[in-house]
C-alpha positions as a LaTeX table, in Angstrom:
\begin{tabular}{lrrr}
\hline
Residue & $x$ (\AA) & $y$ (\AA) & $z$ (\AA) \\
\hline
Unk1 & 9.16 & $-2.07$ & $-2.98$ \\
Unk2 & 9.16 & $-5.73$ & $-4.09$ \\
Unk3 & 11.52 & $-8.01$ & $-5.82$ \\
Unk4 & 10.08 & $-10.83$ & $-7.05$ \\
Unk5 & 10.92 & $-14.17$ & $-8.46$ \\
Unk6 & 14.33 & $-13.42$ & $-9.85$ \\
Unk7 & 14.17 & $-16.51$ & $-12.34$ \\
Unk8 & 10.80 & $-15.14$ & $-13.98$ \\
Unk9 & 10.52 & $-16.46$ & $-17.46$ \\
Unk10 & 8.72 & $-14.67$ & $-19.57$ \\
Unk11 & 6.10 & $-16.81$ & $-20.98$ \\
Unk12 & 4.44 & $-16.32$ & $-24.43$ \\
Unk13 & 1.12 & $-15.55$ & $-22.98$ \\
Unk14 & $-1.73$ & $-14.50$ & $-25.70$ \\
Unk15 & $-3.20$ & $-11.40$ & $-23.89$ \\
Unk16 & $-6.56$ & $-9.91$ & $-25.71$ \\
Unk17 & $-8.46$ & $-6.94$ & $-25.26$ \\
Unk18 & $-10.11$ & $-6.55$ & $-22.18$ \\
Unk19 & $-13.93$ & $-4.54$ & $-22.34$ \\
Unk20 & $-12.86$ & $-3.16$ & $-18.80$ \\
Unk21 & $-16.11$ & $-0.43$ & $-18.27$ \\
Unk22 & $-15.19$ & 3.22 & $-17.38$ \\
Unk23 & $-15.39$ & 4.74 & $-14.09$ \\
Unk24 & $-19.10$ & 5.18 & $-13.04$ \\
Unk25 & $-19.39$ & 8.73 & $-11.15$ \\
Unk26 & $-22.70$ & 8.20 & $-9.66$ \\
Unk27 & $-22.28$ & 7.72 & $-5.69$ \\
Unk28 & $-24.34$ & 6.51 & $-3.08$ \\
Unk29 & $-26.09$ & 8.89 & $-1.13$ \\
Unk30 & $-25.96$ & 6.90 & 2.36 \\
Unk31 & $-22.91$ & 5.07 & 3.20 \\
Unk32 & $-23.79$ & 1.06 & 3.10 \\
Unk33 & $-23.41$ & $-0.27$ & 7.39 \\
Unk34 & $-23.36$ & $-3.72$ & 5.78 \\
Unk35 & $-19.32$ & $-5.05$ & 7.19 \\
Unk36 & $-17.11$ & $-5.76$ & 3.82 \\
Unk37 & $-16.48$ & $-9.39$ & 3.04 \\
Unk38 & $-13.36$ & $-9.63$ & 1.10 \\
Unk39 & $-14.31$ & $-13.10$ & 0.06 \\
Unk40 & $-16.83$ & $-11.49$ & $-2.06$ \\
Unk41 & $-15.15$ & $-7.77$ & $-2.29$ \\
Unk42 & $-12.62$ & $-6.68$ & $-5.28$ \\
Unk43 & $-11.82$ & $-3.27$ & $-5.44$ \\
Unk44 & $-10.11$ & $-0.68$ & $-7.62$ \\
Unk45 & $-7.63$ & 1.24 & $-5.04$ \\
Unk46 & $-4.99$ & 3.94 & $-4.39$ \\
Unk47 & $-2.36$ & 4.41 & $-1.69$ \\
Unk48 & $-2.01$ & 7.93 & 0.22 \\
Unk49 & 1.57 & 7.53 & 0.48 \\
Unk50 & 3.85 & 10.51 & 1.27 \\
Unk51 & 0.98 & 11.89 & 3.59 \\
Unk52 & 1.64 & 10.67 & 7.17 \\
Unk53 & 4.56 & 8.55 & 5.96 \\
Unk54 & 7.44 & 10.85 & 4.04 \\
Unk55 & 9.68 & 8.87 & 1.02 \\
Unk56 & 11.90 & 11.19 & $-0.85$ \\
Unk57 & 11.15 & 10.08 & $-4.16$ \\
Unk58 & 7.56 & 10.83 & $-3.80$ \\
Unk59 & 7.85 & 14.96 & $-3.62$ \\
Unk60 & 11.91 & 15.33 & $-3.90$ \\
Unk61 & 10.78 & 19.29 & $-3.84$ \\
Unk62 & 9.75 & 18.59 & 0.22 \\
Unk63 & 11.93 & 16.53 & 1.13 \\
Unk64 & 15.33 & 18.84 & $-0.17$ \\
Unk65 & 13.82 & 21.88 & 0.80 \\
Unk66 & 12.98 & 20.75 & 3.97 \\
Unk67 & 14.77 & 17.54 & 5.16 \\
Unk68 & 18.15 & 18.40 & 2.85 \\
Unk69 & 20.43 & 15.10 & 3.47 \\
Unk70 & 18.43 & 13.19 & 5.95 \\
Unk71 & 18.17 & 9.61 & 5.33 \\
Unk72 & 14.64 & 9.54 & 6.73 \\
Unk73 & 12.21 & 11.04 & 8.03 \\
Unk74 & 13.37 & 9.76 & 11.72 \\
Unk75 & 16.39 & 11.77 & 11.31 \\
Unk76 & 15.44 & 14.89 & 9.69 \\
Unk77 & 13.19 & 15.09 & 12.65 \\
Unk78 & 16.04 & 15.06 & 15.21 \\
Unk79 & 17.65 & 17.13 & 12.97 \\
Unk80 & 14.64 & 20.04 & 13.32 \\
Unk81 & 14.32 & 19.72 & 16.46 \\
Unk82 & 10.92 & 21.99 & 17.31 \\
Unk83 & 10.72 & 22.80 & 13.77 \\
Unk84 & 10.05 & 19.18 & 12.86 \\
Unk85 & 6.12 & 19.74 & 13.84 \\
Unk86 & 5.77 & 22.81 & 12.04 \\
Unk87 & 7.10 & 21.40 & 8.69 \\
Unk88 & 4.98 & 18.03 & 9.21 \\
Unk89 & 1.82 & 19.82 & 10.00 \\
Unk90 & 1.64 & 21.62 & 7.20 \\
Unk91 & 1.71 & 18.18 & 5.32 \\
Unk92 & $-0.62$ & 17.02 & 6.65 \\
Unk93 & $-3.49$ & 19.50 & 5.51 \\
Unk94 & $-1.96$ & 20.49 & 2.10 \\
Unk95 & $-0.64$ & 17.06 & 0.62 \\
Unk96 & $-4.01$ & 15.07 & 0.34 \\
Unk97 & $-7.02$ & 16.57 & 0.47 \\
Unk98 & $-10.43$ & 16.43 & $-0.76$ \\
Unk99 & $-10.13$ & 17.46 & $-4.02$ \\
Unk100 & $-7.57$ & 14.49 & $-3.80$ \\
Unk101 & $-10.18$ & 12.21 & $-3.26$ \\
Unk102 & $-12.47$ & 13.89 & $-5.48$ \\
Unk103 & $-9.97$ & 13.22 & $-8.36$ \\
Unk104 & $-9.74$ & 9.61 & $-7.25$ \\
Unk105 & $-13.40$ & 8.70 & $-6.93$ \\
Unk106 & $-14.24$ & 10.09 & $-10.59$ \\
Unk107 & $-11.72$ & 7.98 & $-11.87$ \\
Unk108 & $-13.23$ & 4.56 & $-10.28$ \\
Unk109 & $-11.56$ & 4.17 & $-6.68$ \\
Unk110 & $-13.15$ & 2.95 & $-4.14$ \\
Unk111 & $-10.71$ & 1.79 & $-1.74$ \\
Unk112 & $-7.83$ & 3.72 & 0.29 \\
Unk113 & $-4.82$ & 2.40 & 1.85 \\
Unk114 & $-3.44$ & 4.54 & 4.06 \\
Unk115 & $-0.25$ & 4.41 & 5.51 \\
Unk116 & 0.46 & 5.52 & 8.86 \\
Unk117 & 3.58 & 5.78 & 11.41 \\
Unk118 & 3.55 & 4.36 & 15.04 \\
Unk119 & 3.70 & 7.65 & 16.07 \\
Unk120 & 0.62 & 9.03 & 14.23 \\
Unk121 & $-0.60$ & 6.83 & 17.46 \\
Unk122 & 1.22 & 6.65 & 20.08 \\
Unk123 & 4.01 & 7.86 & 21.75 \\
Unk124 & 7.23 & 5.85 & 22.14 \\
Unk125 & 9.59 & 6.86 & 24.70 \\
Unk126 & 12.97 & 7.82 & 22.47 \\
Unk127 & 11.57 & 7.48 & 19.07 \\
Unk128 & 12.04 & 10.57 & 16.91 \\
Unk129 & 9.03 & 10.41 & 15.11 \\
Unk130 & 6.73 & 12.66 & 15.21 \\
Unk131 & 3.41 & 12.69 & 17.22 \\
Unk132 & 0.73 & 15.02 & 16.39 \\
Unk133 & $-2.60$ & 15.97 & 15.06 \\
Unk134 & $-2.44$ & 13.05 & 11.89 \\
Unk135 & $-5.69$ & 11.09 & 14.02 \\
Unk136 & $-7.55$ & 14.60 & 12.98 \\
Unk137 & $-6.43$ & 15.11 & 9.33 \\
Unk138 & $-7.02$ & 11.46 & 8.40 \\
Unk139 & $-10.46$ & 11.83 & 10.50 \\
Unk140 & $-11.40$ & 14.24 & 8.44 \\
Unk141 & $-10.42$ & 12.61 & 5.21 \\
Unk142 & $-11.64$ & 9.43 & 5.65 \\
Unk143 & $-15.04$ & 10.79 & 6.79 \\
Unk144 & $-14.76$ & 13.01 & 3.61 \\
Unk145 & $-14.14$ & 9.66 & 1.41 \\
Unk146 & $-17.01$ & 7.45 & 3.30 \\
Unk147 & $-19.79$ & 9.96 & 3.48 \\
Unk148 & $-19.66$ & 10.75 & $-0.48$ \\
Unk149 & $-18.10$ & 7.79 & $-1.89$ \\
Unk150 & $-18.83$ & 4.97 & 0.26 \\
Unk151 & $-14.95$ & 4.07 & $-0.02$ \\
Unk152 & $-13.63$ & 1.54 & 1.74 \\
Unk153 & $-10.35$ & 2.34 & 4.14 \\
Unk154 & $-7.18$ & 0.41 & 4.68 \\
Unk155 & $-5.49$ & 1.98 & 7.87 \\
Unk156 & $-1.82$ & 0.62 & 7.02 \\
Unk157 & 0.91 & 0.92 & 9.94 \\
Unk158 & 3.70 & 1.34 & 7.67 \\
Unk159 & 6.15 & 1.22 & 10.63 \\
Unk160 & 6.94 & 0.01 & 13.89 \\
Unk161 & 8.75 & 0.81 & 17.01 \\
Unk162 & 12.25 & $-0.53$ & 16.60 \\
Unk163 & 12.23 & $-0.47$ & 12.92 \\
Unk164 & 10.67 & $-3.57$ & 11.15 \\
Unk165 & 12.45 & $-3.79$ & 7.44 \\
Unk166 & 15.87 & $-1.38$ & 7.89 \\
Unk167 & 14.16 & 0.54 & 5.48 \\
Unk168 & 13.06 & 4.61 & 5.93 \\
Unk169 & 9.76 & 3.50 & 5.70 \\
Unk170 & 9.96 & 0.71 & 8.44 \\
Unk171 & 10.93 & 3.78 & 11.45 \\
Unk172 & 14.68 & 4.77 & 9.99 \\
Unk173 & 17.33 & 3.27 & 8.07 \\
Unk174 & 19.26 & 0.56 & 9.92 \\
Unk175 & 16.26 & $-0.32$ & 12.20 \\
Unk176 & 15.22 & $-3.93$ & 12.88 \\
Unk177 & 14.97 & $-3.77$ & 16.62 \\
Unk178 & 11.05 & $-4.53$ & 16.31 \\
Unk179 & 12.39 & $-8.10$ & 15.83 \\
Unk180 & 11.96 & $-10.14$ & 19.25 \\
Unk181 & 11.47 & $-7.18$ & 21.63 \\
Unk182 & 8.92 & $-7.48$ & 24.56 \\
Unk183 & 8.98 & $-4.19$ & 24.48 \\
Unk184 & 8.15 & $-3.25$ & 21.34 \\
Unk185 & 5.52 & $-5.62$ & 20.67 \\
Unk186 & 3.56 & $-4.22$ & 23.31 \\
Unk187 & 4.00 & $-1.12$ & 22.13 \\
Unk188 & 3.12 & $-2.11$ & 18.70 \\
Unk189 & $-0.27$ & $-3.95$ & 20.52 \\
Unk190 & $-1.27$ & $-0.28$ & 21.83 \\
Unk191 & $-0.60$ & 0.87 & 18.26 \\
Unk192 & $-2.92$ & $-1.74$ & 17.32 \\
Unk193 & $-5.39$ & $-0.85$ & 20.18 \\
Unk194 & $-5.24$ & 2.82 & 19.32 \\
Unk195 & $-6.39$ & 2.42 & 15.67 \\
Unk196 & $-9.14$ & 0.13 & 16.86 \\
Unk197 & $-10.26$ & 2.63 & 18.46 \\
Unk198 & $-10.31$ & 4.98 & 15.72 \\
Unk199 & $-12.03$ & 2.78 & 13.52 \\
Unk200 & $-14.74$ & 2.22 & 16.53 \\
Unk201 & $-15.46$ & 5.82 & 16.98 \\
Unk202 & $-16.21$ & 6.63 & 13.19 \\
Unk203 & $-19.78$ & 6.75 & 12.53 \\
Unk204 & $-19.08$ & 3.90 & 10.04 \\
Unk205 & $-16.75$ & 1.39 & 11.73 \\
Unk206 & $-17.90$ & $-1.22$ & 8.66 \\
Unk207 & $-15.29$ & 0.98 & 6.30 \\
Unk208 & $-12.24$ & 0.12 & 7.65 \\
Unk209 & $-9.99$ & $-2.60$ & 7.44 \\
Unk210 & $-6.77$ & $-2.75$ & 9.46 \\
Unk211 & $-3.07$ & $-3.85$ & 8.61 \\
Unk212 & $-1.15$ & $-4.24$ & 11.49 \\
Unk213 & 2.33 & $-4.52$ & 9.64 \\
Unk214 & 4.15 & $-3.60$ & 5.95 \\
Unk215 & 6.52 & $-5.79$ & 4.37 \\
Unk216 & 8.77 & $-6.90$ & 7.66 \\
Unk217 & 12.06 & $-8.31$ & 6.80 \\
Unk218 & 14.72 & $-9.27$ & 9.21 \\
Unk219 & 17.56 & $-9.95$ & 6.74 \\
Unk220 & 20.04 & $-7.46$ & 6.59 \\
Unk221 & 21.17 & $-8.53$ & 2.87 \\
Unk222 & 19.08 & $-5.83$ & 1.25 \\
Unk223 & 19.64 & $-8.04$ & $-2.12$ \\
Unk224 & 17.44 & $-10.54$ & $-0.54$ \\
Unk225 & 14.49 & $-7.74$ & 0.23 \\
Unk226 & 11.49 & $-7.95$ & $-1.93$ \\
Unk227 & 11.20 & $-11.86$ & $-2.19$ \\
Unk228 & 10.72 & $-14.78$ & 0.06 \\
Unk229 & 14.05 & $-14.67$ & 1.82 \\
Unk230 & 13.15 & $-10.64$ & 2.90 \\
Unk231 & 11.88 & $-12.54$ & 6.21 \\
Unk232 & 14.19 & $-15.33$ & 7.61 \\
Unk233 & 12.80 & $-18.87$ & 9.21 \\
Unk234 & 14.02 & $-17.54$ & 12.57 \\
Unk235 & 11.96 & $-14.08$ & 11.81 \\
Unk236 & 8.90 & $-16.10$ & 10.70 \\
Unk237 & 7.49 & $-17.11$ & 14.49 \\
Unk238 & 8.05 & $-13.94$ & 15.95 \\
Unk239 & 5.90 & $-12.13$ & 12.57 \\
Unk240 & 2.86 & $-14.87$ & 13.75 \\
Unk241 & 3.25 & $-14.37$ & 17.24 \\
Unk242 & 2.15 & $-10.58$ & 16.14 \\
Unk243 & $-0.06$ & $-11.62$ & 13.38 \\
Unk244 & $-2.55$ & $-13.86$ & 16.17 \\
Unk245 & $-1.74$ & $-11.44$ & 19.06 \\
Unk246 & $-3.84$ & $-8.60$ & 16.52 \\
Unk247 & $-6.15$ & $-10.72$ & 15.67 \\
Unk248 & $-7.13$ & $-11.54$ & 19.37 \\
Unk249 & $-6.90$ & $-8.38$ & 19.80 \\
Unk250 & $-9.70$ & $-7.15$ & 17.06 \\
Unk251 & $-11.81$ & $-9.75$ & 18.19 \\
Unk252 & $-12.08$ & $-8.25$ & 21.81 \\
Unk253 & $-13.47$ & $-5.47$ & 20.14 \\
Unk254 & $-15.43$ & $-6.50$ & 17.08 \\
Unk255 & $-14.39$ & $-9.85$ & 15.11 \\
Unk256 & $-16.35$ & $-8.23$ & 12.12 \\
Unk257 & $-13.59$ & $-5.75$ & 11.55 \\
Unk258 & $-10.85$ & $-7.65$ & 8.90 \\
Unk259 & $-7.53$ & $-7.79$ & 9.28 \\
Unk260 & $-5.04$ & $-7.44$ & 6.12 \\
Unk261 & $-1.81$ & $-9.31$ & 6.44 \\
Unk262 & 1.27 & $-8.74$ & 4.64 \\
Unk263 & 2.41 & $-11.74$ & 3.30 \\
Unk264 & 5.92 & $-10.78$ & 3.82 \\
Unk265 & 7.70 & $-11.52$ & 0.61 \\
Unk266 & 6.48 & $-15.42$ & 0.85 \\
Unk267 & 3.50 & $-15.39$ & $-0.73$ \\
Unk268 & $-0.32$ & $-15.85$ & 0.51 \\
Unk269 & 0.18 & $-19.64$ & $-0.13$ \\
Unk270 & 2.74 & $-19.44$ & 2.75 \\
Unk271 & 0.96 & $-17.72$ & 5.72 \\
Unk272 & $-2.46$ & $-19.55$ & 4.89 \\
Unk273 & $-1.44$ & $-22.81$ & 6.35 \\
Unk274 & $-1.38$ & $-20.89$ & 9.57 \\
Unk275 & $-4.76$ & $-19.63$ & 10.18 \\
Unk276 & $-8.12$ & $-21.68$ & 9.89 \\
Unk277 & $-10.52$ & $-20.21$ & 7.24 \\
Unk278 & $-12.58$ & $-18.99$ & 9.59 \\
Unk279 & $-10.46$ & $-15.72$ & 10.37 \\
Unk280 & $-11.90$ & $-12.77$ & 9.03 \\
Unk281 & $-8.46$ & $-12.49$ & 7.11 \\
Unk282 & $-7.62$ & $-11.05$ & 3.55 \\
Unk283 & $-3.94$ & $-11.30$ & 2.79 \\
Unk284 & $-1.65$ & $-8.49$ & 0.71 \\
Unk285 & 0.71 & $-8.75$ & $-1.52$ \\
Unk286 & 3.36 & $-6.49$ & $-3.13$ \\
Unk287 & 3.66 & $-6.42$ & $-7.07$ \\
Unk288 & 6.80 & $-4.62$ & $-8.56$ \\
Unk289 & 8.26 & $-4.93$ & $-11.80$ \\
Unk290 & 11.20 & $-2.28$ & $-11.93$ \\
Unk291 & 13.93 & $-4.03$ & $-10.60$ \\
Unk292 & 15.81 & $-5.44$ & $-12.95$ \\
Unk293 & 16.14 & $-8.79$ & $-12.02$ \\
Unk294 & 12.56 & $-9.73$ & $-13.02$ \\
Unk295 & 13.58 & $-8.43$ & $-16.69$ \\
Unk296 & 10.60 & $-6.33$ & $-17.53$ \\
Unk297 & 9.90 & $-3.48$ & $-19.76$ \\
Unk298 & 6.68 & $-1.52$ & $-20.92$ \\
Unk299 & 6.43 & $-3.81$ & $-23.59$ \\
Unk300 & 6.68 & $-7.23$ & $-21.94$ \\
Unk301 & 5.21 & $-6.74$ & $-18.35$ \\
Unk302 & 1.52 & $-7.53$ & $-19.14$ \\
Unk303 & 2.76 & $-11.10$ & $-19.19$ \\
Unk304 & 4.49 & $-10.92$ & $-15.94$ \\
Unk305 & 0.92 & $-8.77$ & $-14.58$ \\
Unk306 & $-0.63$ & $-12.19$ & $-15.99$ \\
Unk307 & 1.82 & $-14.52$ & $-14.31$ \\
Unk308 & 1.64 & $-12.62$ & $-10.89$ \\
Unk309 & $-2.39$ & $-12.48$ & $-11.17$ \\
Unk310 & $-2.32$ & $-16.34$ & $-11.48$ \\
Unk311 & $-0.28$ & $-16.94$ & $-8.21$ \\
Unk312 & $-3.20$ & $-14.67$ & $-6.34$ \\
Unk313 & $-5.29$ & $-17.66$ & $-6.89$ \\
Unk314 & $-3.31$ & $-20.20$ & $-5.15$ \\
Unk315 & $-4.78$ & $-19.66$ & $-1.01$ \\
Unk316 & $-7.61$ & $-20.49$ & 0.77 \\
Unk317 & $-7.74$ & $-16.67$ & 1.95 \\
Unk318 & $-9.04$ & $-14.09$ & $-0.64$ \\
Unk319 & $-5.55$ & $-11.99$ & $-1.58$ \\
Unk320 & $-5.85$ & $-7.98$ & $-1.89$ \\
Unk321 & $-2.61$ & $-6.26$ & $-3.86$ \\
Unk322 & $-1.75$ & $-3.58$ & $-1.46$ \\
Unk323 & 0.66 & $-2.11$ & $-3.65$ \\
Unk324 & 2.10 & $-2.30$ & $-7.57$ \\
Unk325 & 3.54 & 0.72 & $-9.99$ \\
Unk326 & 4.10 & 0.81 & $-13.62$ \\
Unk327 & 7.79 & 1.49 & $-13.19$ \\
Unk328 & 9.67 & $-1.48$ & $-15.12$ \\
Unk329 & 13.13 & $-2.25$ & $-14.65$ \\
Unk330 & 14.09 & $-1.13$ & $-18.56$ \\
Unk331 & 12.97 & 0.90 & $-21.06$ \\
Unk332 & 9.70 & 2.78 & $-19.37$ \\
Unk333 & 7.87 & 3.98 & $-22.17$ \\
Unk334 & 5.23 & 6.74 & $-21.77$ \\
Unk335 & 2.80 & 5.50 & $-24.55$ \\
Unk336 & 1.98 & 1.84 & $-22.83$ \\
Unk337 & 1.31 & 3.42 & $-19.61$ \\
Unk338 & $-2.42$ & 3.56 & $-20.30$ \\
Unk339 & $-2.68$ & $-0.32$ & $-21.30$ \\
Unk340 & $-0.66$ & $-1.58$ & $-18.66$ \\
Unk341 & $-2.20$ & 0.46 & $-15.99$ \\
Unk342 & $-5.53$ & $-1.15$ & $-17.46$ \\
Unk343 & $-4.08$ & $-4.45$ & $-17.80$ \\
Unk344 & $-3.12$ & $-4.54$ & $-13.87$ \\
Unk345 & $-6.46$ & $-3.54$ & $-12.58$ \\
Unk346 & $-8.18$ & $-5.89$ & $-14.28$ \\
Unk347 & $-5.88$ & $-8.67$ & $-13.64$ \\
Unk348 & $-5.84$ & $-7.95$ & $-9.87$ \\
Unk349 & $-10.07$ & $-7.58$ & $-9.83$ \\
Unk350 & $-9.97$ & $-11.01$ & $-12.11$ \\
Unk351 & $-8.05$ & $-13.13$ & $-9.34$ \\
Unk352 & $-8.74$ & $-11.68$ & $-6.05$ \\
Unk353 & $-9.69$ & $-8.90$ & $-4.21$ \\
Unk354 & $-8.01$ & $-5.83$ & $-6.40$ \\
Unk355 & $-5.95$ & $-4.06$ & $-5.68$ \\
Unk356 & $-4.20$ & $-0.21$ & $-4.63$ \\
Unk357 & $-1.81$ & 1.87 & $-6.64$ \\
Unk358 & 1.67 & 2.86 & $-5.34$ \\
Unk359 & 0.05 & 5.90 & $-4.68$ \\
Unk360 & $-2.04$ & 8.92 & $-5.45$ \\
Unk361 & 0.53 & 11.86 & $-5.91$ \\
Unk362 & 4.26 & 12.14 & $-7.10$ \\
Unk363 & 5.87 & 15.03 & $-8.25$ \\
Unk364 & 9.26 & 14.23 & $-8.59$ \\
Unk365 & 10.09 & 15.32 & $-12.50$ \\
Unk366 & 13.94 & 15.34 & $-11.86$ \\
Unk367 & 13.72 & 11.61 & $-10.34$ \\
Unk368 & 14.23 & 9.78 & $-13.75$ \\
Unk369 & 13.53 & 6.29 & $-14.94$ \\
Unk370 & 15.01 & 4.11 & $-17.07$ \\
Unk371 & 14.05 & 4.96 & $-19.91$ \\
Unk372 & 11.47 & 7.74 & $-20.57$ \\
Unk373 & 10.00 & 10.02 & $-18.30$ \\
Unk374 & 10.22 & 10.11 & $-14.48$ \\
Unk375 & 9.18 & 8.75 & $-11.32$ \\
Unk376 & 5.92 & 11.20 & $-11.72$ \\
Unk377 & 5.11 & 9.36 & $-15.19$ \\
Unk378 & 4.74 & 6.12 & $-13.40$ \\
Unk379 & 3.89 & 6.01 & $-10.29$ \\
Unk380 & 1.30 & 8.98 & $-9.64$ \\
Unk381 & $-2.69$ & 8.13 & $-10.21$ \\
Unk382 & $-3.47$ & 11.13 & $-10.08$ \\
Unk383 & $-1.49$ & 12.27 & $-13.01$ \\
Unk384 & $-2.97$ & 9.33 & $-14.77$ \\
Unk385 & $-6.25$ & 11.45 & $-14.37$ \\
Unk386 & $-5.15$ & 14.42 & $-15.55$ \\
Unk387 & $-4.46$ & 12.87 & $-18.99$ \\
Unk388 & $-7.36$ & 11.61 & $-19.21$ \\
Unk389 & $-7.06$ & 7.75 & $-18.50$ \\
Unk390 & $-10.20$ & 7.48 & $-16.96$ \\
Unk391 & $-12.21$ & 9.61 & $-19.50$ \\
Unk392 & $-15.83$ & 8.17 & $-20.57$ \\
Unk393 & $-15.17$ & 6.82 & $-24.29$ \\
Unk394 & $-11.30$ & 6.18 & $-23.67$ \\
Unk395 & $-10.19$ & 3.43 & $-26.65$ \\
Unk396 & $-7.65$ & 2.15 & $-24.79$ \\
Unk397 & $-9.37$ & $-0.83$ & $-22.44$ \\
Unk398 & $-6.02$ & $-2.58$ & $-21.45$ \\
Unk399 & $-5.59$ & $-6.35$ & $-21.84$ \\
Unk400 & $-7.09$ & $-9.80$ & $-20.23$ \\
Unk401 & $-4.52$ & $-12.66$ & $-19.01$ \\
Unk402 & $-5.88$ & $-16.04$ & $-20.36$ \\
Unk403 & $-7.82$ & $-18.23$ & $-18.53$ \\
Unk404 & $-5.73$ & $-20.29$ & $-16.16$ \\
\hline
\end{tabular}
């Protein structure tokens, strides 16, 4: 999640209808071999989250019924013991599949982020994470979405060893240990290495793109997570020292693979000044509006959508928005759900690369909002489908942010 900008003012922005086109469902036959350039790319994208990474809000009916009180997924894994594989395996092949991507593709995606653990890689000595077949399952979904759709893949390491944010997500709730460890930054290098690998050995290596890292933060004041104070000036060198090591690393085995960097809470703007424009770079950034700090509700957050699309714009590296909801921190209202979803994609294909929606599936009707509905309302796409968003001859086209 992301916190941004805590003195946003809401500007009086004139937003007009936007003629965004409808979903074409005509694919190509033959997968293009022709390497992306994100200088020249801007997609329309969805997250697989809850797949090889598990968050509670995302399918509450999982995670009670089969993680109860664990924290995260680290610990309801120790807690399981043997049974931790059986319960995770069965994710695996039931909670995306290709009628998943099916649904996505007819309703205009062609790009994936995909969110992985460590351990859907490698094997770390003392982690309790676990490590089994995920290489297959994504294998055979990402070979699904490239041979049909010619969709672009973002293989996302959501965690790594030591724990890189404190967060569930980042390895288990507490964990920063990532943070200047030898140790673990080799082992996050074979991570690195491993999907590499992966992406070599597909028939179309040209489809993937590679994020070695998701929003690290080293401050333990959890208020301060979400904007540019997430990651501290004494976390900042050890974050680049990672950042060039990956790089040097993708070049050893084809510089015409990109690599996606998080831009940590600081902004594109920040991270740009370190790398010369020749790095086949594309930078992501986090867009959230539901905590409350930034103020927003249905009615008002197409101005801060405008207001975030603007700063995009401000790098020398072309910026992708990895992930954004329609969540707002006040009175979620089901009936603008439609225009601001709208709204978002085309301000995030407008002023960089596009984007990806936080994520494809939630069903999670007893985790309410503020406001109406619940977290399934606002945050699944694939609900968004089913009432009929992305329908041919929809009236509803969203709005355009004014010209800068």
């Amino acid at each position: 999640m992301r916190l941004l900008d805590y003195s946003s003012v809401l500007l009086p922005l004139s937003l007009i209808p936007s003629a965004i086109a409808a979903p074409s469902n005509t694919y190509s036959s033959t997968p293009s071999t022709k390497y992306v350039n994100w200088r020249k790319s801007s997609f329309t994208g969805v997250n697989l989250g809850g797949w090889f990474v598990q968050e509670k809000f995302i399918d509450t009916g999982f995670w009670n019924a089969n993680f109860g009180n664990a924290s995260d997924e680290w610990t309801a894994c120790k807690n399981l013991g043997s049974k931790c594989s059986t319960v995770l395996e069965k994710r695996y092949s039931t909670w995306i599949d290709k009628s998943v991507i099916d649904t996505l593709a007819k309703s205009g995606v062609n790009i994936l982020r995909i969110p992985t653990t460590y351990a859907a890689w490698i094997k770390v000595p003392g982690s309790q994470l676990y490590h089994g077949n995920q290489k297959k399952y994504l294998r055979t979904i990402t070979d699904y979405a490239i041979n049909k759709y010619d969709m672009h893949i973002i293989i996302d390491l959501h965690s790594l060893p030591g724990g890189i944010n404190g967060l569930e997500i980042g390895e288990r709730v507490g964990g920063r240990d990532w943070f200047n460890s030898t140790s673990n930054l080799k082992y996050s290098l074979d991570t690195v290495d491993a999907v590499l690998a992966f992406i070599q050995a597909s028939k179309y290596p040209s489809h993937f793109t590679l994020e070695p890292i998701n929003e690290p933060s080293d401050n333990t004041d959890f208020s301060q997570f979400g904007g540019p104070n997430a990651l501290t000036p004494s976390g900042v060198p050890w974050v680049l020292k990672y950042y060039n090591a990956v790089l040097a690393h993708t070049k050893k085995v084809d510089k015409r693979i990109p690599v996606m960097l998080m831009d940590t809470f600081k902004s594109p703007e920040f991270w740009s000044a370190y790398f010369n424009t020749t790095e086949n770079i594309v930078f992501d950034t986090h867009n959230y509006w539901f905590p409350t700090a930034r103020g927003a509700n249905s009615q008002n957050v197409t101005t801060l959508i405008c207001q975030d699309a603007a700063k995009d714009k401000v790098t020398k590296f072309p910026v992708f928005v990895g992930e954004w909801s329609l969540e707002v921190g006040y009175n979620n209202t089901l009936k603008l759900r439609e225009r601001n979803l709208k709204t978002a994609i085309n301000a995030w294909k407008a002023s960089g690369a596009g984007s990806a929606f936080w994520t494809a599936k939630v069903t999670s009707p007893d985790a309410l909002v503020a406001g109406e509905g619940s977290k399934t309302d606002y945050w699944s796409w694939v609900q968004f489908a089913k009432l009929g968003f992305f329908d041919k001859g929809r009236k509803e086209k969203g709005l355009t942010c004014p010209a800068a």
